[in-house]
C-alpha positions in Angstrom: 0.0 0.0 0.0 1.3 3.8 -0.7 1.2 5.2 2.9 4.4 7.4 2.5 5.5 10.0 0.4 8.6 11.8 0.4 9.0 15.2 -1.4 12.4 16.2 -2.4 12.8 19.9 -2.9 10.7 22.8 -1.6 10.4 26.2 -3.4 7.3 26.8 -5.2 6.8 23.2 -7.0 8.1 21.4 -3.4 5.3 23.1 -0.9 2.7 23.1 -4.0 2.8 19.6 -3.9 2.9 18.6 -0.3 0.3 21.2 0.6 -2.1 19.9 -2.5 -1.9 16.2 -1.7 -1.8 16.5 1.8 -5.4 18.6 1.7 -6.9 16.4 -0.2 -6.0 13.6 1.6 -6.1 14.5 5.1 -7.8 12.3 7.9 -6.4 9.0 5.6 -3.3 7.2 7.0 -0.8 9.0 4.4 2.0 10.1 5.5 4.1 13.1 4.0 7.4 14.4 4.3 9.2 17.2 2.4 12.9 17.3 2.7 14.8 20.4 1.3 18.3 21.5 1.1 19.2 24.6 3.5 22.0 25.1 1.4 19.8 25.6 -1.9 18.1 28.8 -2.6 15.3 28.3 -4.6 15.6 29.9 -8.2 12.3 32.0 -7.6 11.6 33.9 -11.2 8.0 32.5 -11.6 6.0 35.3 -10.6 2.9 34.7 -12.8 0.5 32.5 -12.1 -2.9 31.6 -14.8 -6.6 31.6 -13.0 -6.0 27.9 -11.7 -4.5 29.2 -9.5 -6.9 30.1 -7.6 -8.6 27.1 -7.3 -5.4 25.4 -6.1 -5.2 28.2 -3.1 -8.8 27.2 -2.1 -8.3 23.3 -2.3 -5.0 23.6 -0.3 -7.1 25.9 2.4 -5.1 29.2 2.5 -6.9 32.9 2.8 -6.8 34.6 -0.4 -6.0 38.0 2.1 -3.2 36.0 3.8 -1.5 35.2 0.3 -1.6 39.0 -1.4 0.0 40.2 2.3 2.4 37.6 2.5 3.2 36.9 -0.5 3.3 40.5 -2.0 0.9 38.8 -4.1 -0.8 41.7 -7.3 -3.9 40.3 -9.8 -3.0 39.0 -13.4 -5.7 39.5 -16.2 -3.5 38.5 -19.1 -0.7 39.2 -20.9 -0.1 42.0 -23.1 2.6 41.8 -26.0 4.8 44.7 -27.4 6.3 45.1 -30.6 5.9 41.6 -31.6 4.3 42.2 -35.0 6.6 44.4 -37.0 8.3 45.5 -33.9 6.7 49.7 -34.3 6.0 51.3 -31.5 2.5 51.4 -31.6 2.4 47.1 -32.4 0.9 45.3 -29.4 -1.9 43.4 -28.8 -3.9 41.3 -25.3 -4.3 37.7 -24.8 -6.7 38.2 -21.7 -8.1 35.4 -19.6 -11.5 36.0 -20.2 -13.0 33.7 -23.1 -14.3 36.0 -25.8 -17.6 37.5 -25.3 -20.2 34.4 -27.1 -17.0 32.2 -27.4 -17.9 29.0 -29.0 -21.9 30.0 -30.0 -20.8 32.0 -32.7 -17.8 32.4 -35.7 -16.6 35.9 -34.1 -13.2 36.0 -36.1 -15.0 35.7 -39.2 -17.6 38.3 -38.3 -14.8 40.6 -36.6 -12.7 40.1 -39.8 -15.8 41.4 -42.1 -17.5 43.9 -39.6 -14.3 45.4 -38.1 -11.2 44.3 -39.4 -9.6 47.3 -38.1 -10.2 47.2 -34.5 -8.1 44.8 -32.5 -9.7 41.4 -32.2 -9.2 41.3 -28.2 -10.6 44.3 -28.0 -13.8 43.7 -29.9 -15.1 40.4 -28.1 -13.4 41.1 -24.4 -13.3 43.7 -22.2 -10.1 42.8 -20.0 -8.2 44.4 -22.3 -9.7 47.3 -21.7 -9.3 47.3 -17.5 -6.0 46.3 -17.9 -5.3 49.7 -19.8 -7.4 51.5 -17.3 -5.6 50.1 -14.2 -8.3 48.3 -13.2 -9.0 45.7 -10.4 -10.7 42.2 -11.4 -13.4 42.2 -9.2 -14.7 44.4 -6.1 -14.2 45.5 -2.5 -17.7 42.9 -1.6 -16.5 40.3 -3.8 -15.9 37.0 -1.8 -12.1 35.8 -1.6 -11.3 33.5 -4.9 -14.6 34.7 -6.5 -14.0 36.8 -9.4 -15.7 39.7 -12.0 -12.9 39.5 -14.3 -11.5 35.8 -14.5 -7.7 36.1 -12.8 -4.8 34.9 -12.2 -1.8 36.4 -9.7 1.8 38.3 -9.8 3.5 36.7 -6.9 6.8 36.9 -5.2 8.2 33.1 -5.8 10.8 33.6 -3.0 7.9 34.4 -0.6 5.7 32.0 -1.6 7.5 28.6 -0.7 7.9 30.2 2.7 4.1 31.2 2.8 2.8 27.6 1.5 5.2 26.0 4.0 4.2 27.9 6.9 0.4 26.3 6.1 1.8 22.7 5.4 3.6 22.8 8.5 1.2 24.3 11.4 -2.5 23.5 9.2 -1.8 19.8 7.0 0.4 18.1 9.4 3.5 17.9 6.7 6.3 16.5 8.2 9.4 18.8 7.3 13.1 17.7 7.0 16.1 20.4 6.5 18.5 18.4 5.0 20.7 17.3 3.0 20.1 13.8 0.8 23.6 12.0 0.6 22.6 9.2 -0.9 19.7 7.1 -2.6 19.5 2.9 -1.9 17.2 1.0 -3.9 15.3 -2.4 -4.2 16.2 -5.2 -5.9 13.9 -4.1 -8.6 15.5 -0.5 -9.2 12.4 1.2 -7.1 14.0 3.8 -4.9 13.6 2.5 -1.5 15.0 5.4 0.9 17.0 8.7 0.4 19.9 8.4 2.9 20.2 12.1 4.3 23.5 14.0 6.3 21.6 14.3 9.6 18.4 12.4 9.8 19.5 8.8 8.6 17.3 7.1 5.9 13.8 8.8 4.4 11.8 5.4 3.5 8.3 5.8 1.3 6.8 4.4 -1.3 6.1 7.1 -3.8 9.2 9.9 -4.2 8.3 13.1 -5.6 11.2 14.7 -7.3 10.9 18.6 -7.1 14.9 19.3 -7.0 14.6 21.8 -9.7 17.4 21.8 -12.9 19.2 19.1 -10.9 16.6 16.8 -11.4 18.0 14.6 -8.8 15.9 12.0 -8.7 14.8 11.4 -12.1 17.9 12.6 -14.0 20.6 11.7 -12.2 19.9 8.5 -10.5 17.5 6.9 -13.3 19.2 8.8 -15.9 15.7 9.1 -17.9 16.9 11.3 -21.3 16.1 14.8 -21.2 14.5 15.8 -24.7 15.8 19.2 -25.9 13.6 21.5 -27.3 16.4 24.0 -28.3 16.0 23.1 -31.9 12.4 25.4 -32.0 12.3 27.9 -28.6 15.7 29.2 -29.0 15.9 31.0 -26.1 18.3 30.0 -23.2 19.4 32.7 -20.8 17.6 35.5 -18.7 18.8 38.6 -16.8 16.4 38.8 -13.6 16.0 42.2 -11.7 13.6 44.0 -9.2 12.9 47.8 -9.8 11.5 49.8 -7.2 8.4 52.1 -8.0 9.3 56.0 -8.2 6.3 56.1 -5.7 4.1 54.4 -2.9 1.1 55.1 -5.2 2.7 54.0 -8.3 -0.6 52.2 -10.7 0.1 48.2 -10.4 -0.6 47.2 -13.8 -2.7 44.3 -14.0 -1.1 42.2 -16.7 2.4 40.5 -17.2 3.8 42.7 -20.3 6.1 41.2 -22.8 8.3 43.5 -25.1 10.0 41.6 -27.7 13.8 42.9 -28.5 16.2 42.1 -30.8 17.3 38.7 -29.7 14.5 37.9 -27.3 11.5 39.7 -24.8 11.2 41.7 -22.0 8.8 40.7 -19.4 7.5 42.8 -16.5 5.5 42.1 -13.8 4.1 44.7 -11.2 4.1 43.5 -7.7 2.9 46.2 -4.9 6.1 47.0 -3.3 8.0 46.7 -7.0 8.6 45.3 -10.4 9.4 41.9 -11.6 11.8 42.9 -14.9 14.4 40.0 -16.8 15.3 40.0 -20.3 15.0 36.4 -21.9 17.0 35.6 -24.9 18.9 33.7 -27.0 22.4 33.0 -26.4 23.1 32.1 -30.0 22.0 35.4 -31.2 23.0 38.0 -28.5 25.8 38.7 -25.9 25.4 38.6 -22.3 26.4 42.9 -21.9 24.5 43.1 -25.1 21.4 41.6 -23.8 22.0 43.9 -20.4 22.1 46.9 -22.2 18.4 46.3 -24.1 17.3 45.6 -20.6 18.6 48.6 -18.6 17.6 50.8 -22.0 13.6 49.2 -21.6 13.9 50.2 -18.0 14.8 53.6 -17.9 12.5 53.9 -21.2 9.9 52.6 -18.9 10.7 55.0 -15.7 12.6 52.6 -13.9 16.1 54.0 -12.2 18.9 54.5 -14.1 21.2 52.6 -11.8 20.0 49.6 -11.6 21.8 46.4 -9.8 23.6 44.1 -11.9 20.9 41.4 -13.0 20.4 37.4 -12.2 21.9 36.0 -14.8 19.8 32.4 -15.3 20.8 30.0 -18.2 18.7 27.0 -18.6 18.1 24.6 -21.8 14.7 24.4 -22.8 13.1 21.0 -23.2 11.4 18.0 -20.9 12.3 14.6 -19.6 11.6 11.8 -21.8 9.2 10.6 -18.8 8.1 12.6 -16.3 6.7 9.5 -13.6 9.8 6.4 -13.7 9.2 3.4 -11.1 8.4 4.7 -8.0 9.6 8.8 -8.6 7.6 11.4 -10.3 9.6 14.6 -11.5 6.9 17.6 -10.8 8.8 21.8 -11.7 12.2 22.5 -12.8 13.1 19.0 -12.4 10.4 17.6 -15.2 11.2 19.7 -17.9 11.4 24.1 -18.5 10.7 26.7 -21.3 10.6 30.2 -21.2 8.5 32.1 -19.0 6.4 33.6 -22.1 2.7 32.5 -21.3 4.1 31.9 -17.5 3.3 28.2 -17.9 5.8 26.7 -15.0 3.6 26.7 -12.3 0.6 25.9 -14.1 2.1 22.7 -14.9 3.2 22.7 -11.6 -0.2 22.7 -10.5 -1.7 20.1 -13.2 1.1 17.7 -12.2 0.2 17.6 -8.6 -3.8 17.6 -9.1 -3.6 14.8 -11.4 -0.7 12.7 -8.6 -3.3 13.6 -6.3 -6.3 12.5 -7.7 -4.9 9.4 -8.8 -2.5 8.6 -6.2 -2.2 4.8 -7.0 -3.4 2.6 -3.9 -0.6 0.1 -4.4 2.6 -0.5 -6.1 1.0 -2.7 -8.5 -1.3 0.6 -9.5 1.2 2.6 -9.5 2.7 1.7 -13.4 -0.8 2.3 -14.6 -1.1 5.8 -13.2 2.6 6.5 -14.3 1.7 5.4 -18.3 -1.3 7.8 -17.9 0.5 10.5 -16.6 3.3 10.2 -18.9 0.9 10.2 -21.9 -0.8 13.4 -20.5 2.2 15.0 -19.5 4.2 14.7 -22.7 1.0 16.1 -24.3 0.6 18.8 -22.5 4.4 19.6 -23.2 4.1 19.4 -26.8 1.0 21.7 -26.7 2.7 24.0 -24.3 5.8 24.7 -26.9 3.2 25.0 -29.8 1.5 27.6 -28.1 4.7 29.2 -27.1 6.3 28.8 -30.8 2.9 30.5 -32.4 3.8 33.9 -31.2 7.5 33.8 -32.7 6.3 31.9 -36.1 3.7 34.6 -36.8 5.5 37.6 -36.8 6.7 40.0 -39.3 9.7 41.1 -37.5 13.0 40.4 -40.2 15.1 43.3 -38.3 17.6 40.2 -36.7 18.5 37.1 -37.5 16.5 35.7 -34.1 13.2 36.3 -36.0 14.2 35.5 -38.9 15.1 31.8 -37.8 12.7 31.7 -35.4 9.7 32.3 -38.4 11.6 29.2 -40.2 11.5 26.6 -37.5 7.7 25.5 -37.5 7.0 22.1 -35.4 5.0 20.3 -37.9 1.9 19.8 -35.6 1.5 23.9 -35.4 2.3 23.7 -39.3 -0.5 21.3 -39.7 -2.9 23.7 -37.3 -2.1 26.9 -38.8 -2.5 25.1 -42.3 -6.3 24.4 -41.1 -6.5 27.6 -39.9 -5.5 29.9 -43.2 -9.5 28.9 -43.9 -11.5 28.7 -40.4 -10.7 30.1 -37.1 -8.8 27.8 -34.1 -12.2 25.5 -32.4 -12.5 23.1 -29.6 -12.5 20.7 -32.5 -8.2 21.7 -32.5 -7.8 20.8 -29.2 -10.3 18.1 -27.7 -8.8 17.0 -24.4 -10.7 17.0 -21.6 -7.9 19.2 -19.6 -6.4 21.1 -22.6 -3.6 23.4 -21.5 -4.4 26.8 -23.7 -7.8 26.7 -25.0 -8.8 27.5 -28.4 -9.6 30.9 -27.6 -6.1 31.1 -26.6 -5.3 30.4 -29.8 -7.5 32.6 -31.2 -6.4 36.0 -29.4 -2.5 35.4 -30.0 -3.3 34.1 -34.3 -5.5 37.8 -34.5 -3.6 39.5 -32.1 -0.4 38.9 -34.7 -2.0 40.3 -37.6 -3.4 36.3 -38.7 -5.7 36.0 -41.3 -8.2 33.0 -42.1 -9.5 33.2 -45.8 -13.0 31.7 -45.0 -14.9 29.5 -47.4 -18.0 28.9 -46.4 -20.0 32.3 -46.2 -22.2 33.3 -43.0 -23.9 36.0 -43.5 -26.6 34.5 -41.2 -24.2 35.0 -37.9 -23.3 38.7 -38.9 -26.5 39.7 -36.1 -25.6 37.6 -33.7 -21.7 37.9 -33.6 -23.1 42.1 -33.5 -25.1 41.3 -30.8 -21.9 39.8 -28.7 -19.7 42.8 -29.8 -22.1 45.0 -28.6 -22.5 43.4 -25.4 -18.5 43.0 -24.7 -19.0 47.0 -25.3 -21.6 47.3 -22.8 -19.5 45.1 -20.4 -16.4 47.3 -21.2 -18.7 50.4 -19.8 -20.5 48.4 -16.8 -17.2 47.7 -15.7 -14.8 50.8 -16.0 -17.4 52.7 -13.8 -18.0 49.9 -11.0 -14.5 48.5 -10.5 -11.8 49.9 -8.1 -8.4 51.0 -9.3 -5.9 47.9 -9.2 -3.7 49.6 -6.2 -6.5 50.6 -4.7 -8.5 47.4 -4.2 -4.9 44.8 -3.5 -4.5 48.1 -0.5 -8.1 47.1 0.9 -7.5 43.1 1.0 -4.2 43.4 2.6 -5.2 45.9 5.5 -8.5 43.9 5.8 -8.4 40.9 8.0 -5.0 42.2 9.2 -4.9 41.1 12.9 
């Protein structure tokens, strides 16, 4: 029987995982511990989080007011993407996490291509693009905690929230917590891992380890040695430059979405957090230079009225890609130590999250389970992967930019299951037809905002002149939404000020 489970890591992947598993599975006979390195720091640059998130914070029982004080925690609405067209000034466009207003009851990009071909298609059928630009908040002062106007995700301090999820796993779940070092790993005779020996606290015994050891990928990498499948070949990008930049006031707007300004060799992202921004420059290290890449990132800041002496950035290098298998035997790689790619779509801890919720909810009963849940996970996990890096390669293969030779190789390397998609595509808009898992990573909506938000065109066939009312009728009302909502929602800053003072004991 699986009565023990020992996590190996914290950070945000480590504590996600004991606190998920041990919520669900309290007052059974399971037993977990969570051993982690005092000598590691944890890498800490995932500071955007999708609306799942949310629901993950509920399940594990934490106070949505707790999380924004402690964790310096900001609301996310979308992303918004700079000068990734043709790289002008005025070139950007929203993927918001709203579905599009009649999503799914009506053709909307053809009737937005024939109606209003000029006004952005994000724009026209959502209006969270539209309280992003205005600075505002997703939801109200009466709202309940979790519950949402605007559909949300967070901007949260990475650092700050291992430490805040630990805190709950420790005094509210009954986690059992180990600072340690692991010195050794001995095995069964049939190559399960049967204990991790440690420096101070002898052997860890379990039946199920979870490996959340980040790049090191101790567990699955090093001691099973499962291949690591390199996905350098189509996301070129390799290295970031990781800062924090303070606000030039107290009262400074929070924006509301993660921005992403391509440059010459990469993107910018920026993330608002109350007390500061979240800025790195990712790129590619065959195309740029390290002082190269630091120079387009301190230009972008002071452009952006950040301070002109900034500290020298994190410097992160990382090869993106995914392990061959993500559950081997008896281990299950969940974070860092599964597989990474670039921060664009902020999709780490959302797999974070699905890994754990799906571990959870199928936690085998015995051994003999256990290979049947691993073959299941694999299957979905490698999936999910592959869908993750067409979703990311979409924005790079669309645009127009030719200024470098980064776009200009990154527009020739198409993975040929995106090929296939935006083949279908050139003649009818992305549908849940594309994409028919139950637990789909990026919807087809998705899909849709970032192929029209790129300047995409579909040459449609069939003619439907019939849904030009109703697809009106659902602009009109994603207008009348837009209005509704500027007047009646508080200003970004203004409502995260409330939650954090509220409650305070």
């Amino acid at each position: 029987m699986i009565r023990r489970i020992v996590i190996v890591g914290g950070g945000s992947a480590g504590w996600l995982t004991a606190g998920l598993i041990a919520a669900d599975h309290q007052g059974t006979p399971l037993h977990i511990t969570l051993i982690e390195s005092p000598d590691i720091a944890p890498i800490g640059v995932g500071e955007g989080t999708w609306p799942s998130m949310r629901d993950t914070l509920r399940r594990i029982g934490v106070s949505e007011a707790d999380f924004f004080r402690e964790c310096d925690a900001a609301f996310k609405q979308g992303s918004r993407f700079n000068r990734w067209v043709d790289g002008s000034d005025h070139d950007y466009y929203f993927h918001p996490f709203v579905l599009p207003q009649g999503y799914g009851e009506v053709n909307l990009p053809q009737q937005w291509q024939a109606q209003h071909p000029d006004t952005p298609f994000a724009d026209l059928v959502s209006f969270q693009p539209h309280l992003c630009v205005n600075g505002r908040a997703p939801k109200q002062v009466v709202t309940p905690e979790f519950a949402s106007v605007a559909n949300y995700g967070y901007h949260l301090d990475a650092g700050k929230f291992g430490v805040f999820l630990r805190k709950h796993c420790l005094e509210k779940l009954g986690v059992h917590y180990v600072p340690d070092n692991v010195v050794g790993i001995s095995s069964h005779d049939n190559g399960d891992i049967a204990a991790l020996q440690t420096q101070t606290h002898g052997a860890l015994e379990a039946e199920l380890f979870i490996d959340c050891t980040g790049m090191q990928s101790l567990l699955l990498g090093k001691h099973y040695e499962v291949p690591f499948i390199s996905q350098k070949h189509v996301l070129y990008n390799d290295s970031a430059l990781a800062v924090q930049i303070p606000y030039p006031a107290d009262d400074y707007p929070i924006a509301s979405q993660t921005s992403s300004t391509a440059q010459s060799a990469g993107w910018i992202w920026d993330i608002g957090l109350p007390t500061r921004r979240g800025v790195g420059h990712v790129y590619s290290s065959a195309h740029i230079g390290d002082d190269q890449a630091e120079a387009e990132l301190r230009r972008y800041i002071s452009a952006t009225g950040g301070p002109q002496d900034i500290p020298s950035p994190r410097k992160l290098s990382f090869n993106p890609g995914y392990r061959a298998r993500f559950w081997h035997r008896n281990c299950v790689a969940i974070g860092l130590s599964a597989g990474f790619i670039e921060p664009l779509e902020a999709s780490a801890l959302a797999l974070v999250e699905m890994s754990v919720a799906m571990v959870s909810d199928e936690l085998p009963a015995t051994r003999e389970a256990m290979d049947i849940v691993a073959r299941r996970f694999n299957d979905a996990f490698t999936y999910r992967w592959e869908r993750v890096i067409d979703f990311l390669k979409l924005h790079y293969v669309l645009s127009r930019r030719r200024d470098s030779a980064y776009w200009r190789d990154n527009t020739a390397a198409v993975p040929e299951r995106l090929n296939d998609l935006l083949t279908l595509w050139r003649h009818r808009a992305p549908s849940r037809n594309d994409f028919n898992r139950i637990e789909e990573v990026f919807p087809s909506a998705s899909y849709q905002y970032v192929l029209y938000g790129m300047g995409f065109r579909s040459e449609y066939t069939q003619p439907q002149a019939q849904q030009a009312a109703q697809a009106d009728h659902y602009f009109r009302e994603a207008a009348a939404l837009t209005r509704k909502m500027l007047g009646a929602l508080p200003d970004n800053r203004e409502l995260i000020n409330h939650i954090t003072k509220r409650h305070h004991a």
